[in-house]
C-alpha positions as semicolon CSV with decimal commas, in nm:
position;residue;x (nm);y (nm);z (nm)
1;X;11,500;18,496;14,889
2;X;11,346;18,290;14,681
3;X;11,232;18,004;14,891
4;X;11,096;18,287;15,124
5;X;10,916;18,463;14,787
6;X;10,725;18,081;14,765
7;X;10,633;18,088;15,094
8;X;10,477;18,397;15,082
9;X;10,288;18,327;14,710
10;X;10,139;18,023;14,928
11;X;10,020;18,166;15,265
12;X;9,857;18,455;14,985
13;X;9,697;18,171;14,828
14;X;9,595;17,965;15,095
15;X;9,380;18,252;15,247
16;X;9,272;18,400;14,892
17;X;8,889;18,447;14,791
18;X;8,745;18,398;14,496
19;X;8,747;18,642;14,260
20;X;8,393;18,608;14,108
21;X;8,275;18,486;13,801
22;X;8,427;18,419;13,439
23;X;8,166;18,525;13,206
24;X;8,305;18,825;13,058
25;X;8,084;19,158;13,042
26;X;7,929;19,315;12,718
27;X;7,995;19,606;12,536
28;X;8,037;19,704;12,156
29;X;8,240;19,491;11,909
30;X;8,498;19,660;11,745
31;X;8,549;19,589;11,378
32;X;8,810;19,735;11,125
33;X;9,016;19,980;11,231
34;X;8,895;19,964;11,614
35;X;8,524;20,067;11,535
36;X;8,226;19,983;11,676
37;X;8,022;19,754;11,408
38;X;7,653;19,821;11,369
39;X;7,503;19,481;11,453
40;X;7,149;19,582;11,358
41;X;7,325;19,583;10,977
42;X;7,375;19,241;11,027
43;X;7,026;19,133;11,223
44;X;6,864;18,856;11,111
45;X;6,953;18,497;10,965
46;X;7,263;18,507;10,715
47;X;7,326;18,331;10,393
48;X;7,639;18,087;10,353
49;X;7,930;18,297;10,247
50;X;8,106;18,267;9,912
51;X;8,440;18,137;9,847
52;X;8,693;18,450;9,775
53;X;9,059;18,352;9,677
54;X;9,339;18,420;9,890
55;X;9,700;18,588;9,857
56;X;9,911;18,276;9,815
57;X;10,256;18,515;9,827
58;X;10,131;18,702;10,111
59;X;10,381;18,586;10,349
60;X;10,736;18,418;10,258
61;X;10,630;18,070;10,228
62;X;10,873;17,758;10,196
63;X;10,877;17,445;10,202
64;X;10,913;17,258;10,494
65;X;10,849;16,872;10,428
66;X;11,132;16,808;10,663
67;X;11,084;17,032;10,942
68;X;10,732;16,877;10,949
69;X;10,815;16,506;10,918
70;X;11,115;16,563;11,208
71;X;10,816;16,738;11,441
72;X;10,571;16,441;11,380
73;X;10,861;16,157;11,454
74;X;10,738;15,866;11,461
75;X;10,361;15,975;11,399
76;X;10,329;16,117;11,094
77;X;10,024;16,119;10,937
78;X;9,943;15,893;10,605
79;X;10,009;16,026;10,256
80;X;10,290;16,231;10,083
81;X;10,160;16,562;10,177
82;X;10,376;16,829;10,104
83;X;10,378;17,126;10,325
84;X;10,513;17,456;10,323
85;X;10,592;17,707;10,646
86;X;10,564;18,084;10,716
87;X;10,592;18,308;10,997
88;X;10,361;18,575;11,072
89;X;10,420;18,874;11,310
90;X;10,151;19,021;11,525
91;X;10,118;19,264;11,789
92;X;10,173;19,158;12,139
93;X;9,866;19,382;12,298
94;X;9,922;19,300;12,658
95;X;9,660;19,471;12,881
96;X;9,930;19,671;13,020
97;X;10,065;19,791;12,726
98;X;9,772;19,788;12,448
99;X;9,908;19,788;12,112
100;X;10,287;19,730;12,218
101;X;10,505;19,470;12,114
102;X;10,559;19,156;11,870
103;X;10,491;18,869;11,852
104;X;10,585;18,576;11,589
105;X;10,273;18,324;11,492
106;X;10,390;17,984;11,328
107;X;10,186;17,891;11,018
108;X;10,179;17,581;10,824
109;X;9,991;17,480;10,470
110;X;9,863;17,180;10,275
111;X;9,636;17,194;9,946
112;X;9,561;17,331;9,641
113;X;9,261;17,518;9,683
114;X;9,237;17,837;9,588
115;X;9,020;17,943;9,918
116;X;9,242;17,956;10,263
117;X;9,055;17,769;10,584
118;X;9,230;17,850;10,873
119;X;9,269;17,552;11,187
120;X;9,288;17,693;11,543
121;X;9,313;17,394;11,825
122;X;9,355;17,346;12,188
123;X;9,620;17,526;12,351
124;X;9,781;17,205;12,561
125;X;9,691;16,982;12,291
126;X;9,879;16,912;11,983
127;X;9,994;17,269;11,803
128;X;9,786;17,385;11,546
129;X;10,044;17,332;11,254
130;X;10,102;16,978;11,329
131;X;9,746;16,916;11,387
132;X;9,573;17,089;11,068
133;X;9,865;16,835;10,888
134;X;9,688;16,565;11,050
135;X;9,358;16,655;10,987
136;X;9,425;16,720;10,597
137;X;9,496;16,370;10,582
138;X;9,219;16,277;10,705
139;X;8,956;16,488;10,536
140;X;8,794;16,395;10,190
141;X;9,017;16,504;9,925
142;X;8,777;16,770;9,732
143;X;8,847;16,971;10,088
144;X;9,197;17,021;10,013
145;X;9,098;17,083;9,617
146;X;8,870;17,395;9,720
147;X;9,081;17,489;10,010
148;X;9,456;17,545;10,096
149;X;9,444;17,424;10,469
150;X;9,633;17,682;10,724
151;X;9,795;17,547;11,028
152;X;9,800;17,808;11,295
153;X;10,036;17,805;11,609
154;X;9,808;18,014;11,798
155;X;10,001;18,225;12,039
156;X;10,214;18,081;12,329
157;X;10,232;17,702;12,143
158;X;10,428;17,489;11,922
159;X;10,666;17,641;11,729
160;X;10,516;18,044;11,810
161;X;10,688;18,233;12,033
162;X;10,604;17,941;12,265
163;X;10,609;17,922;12,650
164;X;10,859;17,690;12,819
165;X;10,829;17,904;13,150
166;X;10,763;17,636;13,404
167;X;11,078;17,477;13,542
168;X;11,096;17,103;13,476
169;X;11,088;16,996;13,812
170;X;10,800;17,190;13,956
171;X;10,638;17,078;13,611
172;X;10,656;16,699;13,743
173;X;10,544;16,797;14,079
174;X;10,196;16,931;13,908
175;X;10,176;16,627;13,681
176;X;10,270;16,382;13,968
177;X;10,043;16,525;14,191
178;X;9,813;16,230;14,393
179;X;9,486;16,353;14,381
180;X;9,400;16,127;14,632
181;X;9,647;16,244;14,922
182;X;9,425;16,436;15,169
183;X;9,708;16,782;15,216
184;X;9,748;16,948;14,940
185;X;10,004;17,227;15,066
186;X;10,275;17,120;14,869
187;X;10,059;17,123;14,545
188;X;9,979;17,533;14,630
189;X;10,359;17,556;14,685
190;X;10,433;17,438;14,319
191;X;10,102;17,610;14,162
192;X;10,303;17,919;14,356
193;X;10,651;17,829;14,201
194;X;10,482;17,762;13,860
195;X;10,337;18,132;13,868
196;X;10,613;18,310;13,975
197;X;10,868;18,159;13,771
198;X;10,634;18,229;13,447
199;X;10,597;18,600;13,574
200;X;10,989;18,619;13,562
201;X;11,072;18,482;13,253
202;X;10,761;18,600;13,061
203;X;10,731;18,961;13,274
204;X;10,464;19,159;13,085
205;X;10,382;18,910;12,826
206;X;10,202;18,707;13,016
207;X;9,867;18,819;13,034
208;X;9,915;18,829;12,647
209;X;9,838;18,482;12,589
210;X;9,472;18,445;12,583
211;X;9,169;18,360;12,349
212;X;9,097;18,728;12,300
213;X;9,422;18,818;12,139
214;X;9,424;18,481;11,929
215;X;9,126;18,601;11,796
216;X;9,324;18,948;11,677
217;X;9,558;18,735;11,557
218;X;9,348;18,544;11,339
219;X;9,203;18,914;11,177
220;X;9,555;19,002;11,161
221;X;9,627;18,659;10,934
222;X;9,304;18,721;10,743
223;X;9,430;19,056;10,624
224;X;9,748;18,897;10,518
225;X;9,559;18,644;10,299
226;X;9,354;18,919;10,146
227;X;9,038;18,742;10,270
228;X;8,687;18,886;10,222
229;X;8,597;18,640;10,567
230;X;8,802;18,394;10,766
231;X;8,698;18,037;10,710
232;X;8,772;17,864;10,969
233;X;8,754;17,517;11,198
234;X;8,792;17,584;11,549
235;X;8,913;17,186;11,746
236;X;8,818;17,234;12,123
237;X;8,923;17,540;12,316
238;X;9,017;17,658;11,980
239;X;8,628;17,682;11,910
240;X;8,665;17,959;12,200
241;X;8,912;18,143;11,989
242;X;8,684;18,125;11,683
243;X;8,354;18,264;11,883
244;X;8,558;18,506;11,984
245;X;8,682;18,630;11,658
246;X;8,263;18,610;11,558
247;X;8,176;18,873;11,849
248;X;8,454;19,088;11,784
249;X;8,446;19,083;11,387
250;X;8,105;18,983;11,324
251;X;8,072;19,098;10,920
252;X;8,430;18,892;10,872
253;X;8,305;18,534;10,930
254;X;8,329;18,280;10,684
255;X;8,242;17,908;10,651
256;X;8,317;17,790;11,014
257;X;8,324;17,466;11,164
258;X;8,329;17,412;11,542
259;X;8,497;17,072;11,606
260;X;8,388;17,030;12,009
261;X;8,341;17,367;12,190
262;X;8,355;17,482;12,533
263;X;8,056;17,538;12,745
264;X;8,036;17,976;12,771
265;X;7,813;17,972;13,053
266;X;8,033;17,783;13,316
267;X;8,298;17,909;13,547
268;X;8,639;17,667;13,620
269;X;8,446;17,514;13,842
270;X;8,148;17,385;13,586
271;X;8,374;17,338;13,348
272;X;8,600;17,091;13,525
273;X;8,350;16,923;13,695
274;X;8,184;16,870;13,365
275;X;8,518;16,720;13,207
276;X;8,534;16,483;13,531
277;X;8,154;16,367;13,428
278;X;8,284;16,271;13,087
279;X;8,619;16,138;13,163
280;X;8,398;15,858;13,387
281;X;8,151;15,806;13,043
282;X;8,437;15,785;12,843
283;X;8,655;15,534;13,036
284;X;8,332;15,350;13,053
285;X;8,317;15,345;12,669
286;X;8,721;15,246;12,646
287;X;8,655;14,955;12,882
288;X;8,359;14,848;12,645
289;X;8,531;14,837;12,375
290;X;8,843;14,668;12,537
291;X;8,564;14,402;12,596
292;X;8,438;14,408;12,214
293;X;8,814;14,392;12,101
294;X;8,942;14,115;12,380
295;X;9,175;14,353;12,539
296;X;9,417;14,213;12,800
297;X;9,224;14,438;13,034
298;X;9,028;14,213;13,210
299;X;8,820;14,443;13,451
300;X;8,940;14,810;13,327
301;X;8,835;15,007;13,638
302;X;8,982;14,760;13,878
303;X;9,265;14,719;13,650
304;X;9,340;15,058;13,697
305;X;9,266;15,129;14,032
306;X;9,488;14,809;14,111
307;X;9,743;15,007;13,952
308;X;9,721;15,331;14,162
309;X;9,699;15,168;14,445
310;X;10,092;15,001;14,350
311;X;10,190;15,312;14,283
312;X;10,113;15,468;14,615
313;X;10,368;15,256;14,734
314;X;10,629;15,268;14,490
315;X;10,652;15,574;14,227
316;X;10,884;15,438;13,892
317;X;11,135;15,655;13,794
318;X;11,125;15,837;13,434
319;X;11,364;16,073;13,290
320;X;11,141;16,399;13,285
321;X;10,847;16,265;13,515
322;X;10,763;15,956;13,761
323;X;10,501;15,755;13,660
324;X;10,265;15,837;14,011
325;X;9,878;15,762;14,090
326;X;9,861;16,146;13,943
327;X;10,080;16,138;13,653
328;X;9,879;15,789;13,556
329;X;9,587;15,936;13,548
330;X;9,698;16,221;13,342
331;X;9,801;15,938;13,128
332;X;9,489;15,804;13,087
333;X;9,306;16,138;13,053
334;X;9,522;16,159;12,758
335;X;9,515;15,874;12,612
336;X;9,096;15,844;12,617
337;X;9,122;16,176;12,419
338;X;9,252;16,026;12,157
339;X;9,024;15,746;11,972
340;X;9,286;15,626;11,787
341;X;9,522;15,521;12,052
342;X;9,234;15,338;12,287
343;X;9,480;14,994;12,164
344;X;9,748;15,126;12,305
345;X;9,621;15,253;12,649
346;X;9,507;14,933;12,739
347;X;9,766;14,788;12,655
348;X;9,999;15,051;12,787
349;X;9,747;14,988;13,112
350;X;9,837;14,613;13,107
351;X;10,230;14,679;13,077
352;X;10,237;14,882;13,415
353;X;10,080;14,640;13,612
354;X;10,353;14,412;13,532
355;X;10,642;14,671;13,550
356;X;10,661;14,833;13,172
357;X;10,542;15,194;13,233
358;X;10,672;15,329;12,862
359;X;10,356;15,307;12,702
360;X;10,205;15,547;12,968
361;X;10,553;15,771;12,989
362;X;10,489;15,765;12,567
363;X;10,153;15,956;12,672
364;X;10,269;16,157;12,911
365;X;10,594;16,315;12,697
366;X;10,413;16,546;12,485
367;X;10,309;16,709;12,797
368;X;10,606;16,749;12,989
369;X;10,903;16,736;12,750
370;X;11,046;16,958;12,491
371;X;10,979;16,685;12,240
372;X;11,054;16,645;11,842
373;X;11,109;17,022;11,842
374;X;10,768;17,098;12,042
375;X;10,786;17,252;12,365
376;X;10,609;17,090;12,648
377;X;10,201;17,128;12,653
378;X;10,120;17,167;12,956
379;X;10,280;17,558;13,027
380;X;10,080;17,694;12,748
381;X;9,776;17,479;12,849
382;X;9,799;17,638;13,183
383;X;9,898;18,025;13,107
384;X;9,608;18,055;12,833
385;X;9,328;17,833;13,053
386;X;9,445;18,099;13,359
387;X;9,435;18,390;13,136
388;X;9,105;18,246;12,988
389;X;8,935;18,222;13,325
390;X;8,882;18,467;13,604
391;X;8,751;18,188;13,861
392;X;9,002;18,174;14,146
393;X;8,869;17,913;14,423
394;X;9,009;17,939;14,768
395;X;9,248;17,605;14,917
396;X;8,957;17,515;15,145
397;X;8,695;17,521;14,898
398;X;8,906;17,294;14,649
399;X;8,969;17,049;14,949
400;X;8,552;17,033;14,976
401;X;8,525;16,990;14,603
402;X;8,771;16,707;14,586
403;X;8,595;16,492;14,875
404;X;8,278;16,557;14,712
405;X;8,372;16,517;14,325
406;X;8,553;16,231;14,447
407;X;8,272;16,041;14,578
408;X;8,065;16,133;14,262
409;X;8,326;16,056;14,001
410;X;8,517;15,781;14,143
411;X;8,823;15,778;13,914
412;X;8,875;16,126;13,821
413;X;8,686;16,348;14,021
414;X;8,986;16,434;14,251
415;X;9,244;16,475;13,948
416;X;9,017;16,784;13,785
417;X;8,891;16,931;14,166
418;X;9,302;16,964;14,284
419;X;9,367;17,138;13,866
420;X;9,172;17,454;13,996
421;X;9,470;17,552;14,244
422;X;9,672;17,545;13,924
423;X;9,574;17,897;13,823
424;X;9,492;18,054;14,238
425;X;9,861;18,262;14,176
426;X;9,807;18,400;13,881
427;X;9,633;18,728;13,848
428;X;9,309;18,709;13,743
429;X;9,257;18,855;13,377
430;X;9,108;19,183;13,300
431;X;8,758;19,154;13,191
432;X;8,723;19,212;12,781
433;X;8,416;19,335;12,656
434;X;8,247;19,235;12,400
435;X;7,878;19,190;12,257
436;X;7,648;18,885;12,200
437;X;7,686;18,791;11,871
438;X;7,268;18,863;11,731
439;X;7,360;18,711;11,368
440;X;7,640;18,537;11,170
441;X;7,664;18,338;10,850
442;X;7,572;17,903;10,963
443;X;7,825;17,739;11,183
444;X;7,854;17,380;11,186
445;X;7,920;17,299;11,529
446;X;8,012;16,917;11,604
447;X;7,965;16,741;11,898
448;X;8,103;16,378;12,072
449;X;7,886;16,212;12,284
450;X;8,210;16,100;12,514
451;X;8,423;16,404;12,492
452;X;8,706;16,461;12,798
453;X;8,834;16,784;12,645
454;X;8,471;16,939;12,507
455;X;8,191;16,781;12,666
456;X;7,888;16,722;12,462
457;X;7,707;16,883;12,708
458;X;7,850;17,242;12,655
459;X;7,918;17,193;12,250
460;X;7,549;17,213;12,280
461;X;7,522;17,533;12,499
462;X;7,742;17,666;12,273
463;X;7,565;17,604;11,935
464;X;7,233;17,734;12,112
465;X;7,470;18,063;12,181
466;X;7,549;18,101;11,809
467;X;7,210;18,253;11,582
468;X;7,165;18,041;11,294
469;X;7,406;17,745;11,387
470;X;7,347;17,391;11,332
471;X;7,415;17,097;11,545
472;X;7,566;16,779;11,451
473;X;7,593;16,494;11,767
474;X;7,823;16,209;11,701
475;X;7,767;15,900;11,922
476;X;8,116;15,814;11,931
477;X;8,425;15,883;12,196
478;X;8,717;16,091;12,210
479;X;8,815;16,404;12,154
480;X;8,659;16,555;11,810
481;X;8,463;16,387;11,563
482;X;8,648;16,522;11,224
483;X;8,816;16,251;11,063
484;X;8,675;15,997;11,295
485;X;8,292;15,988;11,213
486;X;8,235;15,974;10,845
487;X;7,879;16,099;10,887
488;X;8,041;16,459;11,116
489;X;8,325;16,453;10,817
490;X;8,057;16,453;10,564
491;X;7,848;16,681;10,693
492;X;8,151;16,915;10,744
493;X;8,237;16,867;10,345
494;X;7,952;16,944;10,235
495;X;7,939;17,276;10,418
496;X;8,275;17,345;10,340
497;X;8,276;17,254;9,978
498;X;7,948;17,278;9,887
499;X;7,744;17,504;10,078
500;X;7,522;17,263;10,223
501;X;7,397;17,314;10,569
502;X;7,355;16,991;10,761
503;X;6,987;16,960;10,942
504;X;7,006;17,125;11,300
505;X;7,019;16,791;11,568
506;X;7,111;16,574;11,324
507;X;7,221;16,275;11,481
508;X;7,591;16,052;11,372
509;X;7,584;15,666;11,471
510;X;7,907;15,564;11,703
């Protein structure tokens, strides 16, 4: 029954249409206790807010050093840091069932301040408590003097009521996928398995998990602090989650800093196609600095493309995933993402050419494997960016956008075309409405010139979207530019800390 069920799911897919458009309509915000706010209150420019104190005993905080330092493994970040957990409940809200059910949001903290600023990241990238750890290391230490840092878990991750829906084996198939093999029928089957298995076991929570009710959560978490406004920094997608919470609670924002943002005026389509554009810059900027550094890489491109072409004809075995022309480039993807670990990509890179793939399985794991107490990224990655999107592209149309992104973006064009059958079973997400947000406080939105997550590109689209905002480019690569370009970290601080609003296009060397 089963196997016929699969069937089914892909003949429906394979002859689906698109379902339009992702841009959500506009009506009125809705502010505390469900009612409308009165933007016109709130027209014209803003000042920076003040620092209020927050409810330290507010939730039952503990300490957690151990937890944390067993959940990094073997990449913990510098320092003696002490941390301390907490575990807040929030209402499910599923668009079925508005209002109904629980749900349990992990929550870390680091500092002494007597102001909370609250860290919401990517939803398949590292989970919000481990990553606000990381990026309290790396901040100037007066941050972490005027603010006690707040890890969030945002729904559906980490150590949340996470999602570990997808079975392991149709997991692989999406991650081993060759974007390269002309039919793609057997990638619809597993998008089709990956659906309905996560409809099964996560019934009518599913449609739950999305950047709109992350952004209630985050209200919900503000009111537990005692907050007068959420401060906040938003890291990628989790900029999404922090524009959101600025439409729908527009008199609550605090000091905000956007870390990378996502581009609100494209569909799936723009959007991938614009993260294939920078993948390309970006491996061009690894492969220069493999030549700055001496790298054992000596031609990058062919070097890799050498290697996909060996594994077309022989995939290597791995314990949780095969190391494939796919799963290699997912490798990569993730690895340029990450500044820090350009050293060892390339030399991860050189290893599989000679017939050591566990520098790019050590990339991969955090994706696919339930790993140091962290479920797998990639289910909640793919259930919030569905539930985020409404754009559903038909099989045909994907095939056409492969052999054309393909032969426009050589290297990766074909791995981000084939991701938009990922969500094609999935349901397409009811439509929340909310209004364009006419004036808010200064955000500090930061951009990275080579940015495979956020594209520079739409970090600027979305700064111009935000009144009163102020850009800061950094020239550099990877994925976020806090705690990697002193001038961005700076210019962050003294927002933060200070008040001080960086000058709108102001410009960070690489």
């Amino acid at each position: 029954m089963r196997r016929a069920a699969l069937v089914l799911l892909a003949v429906s897919v394979l002859t689906a249409c698109s379902a339009g458009p992702s841009n959500r309509p506009v009506i009125a915000v809705k502010g505390e206790e469900n009612q409308p706010v009165d933007q016109s209150a709130l027209a014209g420019p803003q000042p920076v807010p003040p620092l209020s104190e927050y409810k330290t005993d507010s939730l039952q905080w503990s300490q957690c050093d151990e937890q944390m330092k067993d959940r990094f493994g073997a990449d913990a970040p510098p320092g003696d840091q002490k941390y301390e957990c907490a575990r807040m409940t929030t209402v499910l809200d599923p668009p079925g069932r508005p209002g109904r059910g629980q749900l349990g949001i992990a929550l870390t903290r680091v500092g002494t301040g007597k102001s909370a600023l609250v860290v919401v990241t990517d939803p398949g990238g590292e989970p919000g408590t481990l990553k606000a750890a990381r990026l309290a290391a790396a901040l100037p230490k007066d941050v972490l003097s005027t603010y006690t840092i707040i890890g969030v878990d945002r729904r559906g991750t980490g150590r949340s009521d996470g999602m570990s829906c997808v079975p392991p084996a149709t997991r692989a198939q999406l991650v081993e996928y060759d974007p390269a093999e002309t039919e793609q029928s057997n990638l619809v089957v597993a998008a089709g398995e990956a659906s309905q298995e996560c409809v099964l076991d996560l019934e009518g929570r599913l449609t739950a998990f999305d950047s709109w009710r992350a952004a209630a959560d985050l209200e919900r978490l503000r009111e537990f602090l005692g907050s007068d406004r959420l401060n906040a920094i938003g890291l990628g997608e989790g900029s999404r989650v922090i524009t959101t919470y600025a439409q729908r609670y527009p008199n609550r924002i605090g000091r905000t800093v956007l870390d990378g943002a996502p581009d609100p005026a494209l569909d799936q389509v723009g959007v991938l196609e614009s993260r294939a554009i920078a993948a390309e810059a970006t491996f061009d900027a690894f492969a220069r600095d493999c030549k700055t550094r001496g790298c054992a890489l000596a031609n990058p491109r062919e070097d890799v493309a050498a290697l996909l072409t060996q594994l077309r004809s022989g995939r290597v075995r791995g314990e949780y995933v095969d190391l494939t022309p796919g799963s290699a480039l997912n490798a990569v993807v993730a690895g340029l993402a990450d500044r820090a670990k350009w050293p060892a990509l390339a030399d991860a890179l050189v290893k599989a050419r000679a017939g050591d793939s566990t520098g790019l399985f050590t990339l991969l794991d955090p994706l696919v494997n339930d790993l140091d107490e962290n479920p797998p990224r990639f289910d909640a990655g793919l259930i919030i960016g569905c539930n985020d999107t409404a754009t559903r592209i038909p099989p045909d149309r994907v095939k056409a956008l492969t052999a054309d992104w393909q032969s426009k973006h050589a290297m990766f064009g074909a791995l981000f075309a084939r991701q938009l059958l990922h969500c094609n079973p999935f349901v397409p997400p009811k439509a929340e409405k909310v209004e364009p947000l006419k004036s808010a406080p200064p955000v500090v939105v930061l951009s990275t010139a080579n940015d495979v997550s956020t594209p520079a590109p739409g970090t600027e689209h979305a700064a111009q979207r935000l009144p009163g905002s102020s850009l800061v480019g950094w020239q550099g690569s990877g994925h976020g530019a806090l705690g990697l370009s002193g001038c961005a970290t700076t210019a962050a601080r003294d927002y933060l800390v200070d008040a001080k609003v960086p000058s709108n296009g102001t410009v960070c060397p690489p």
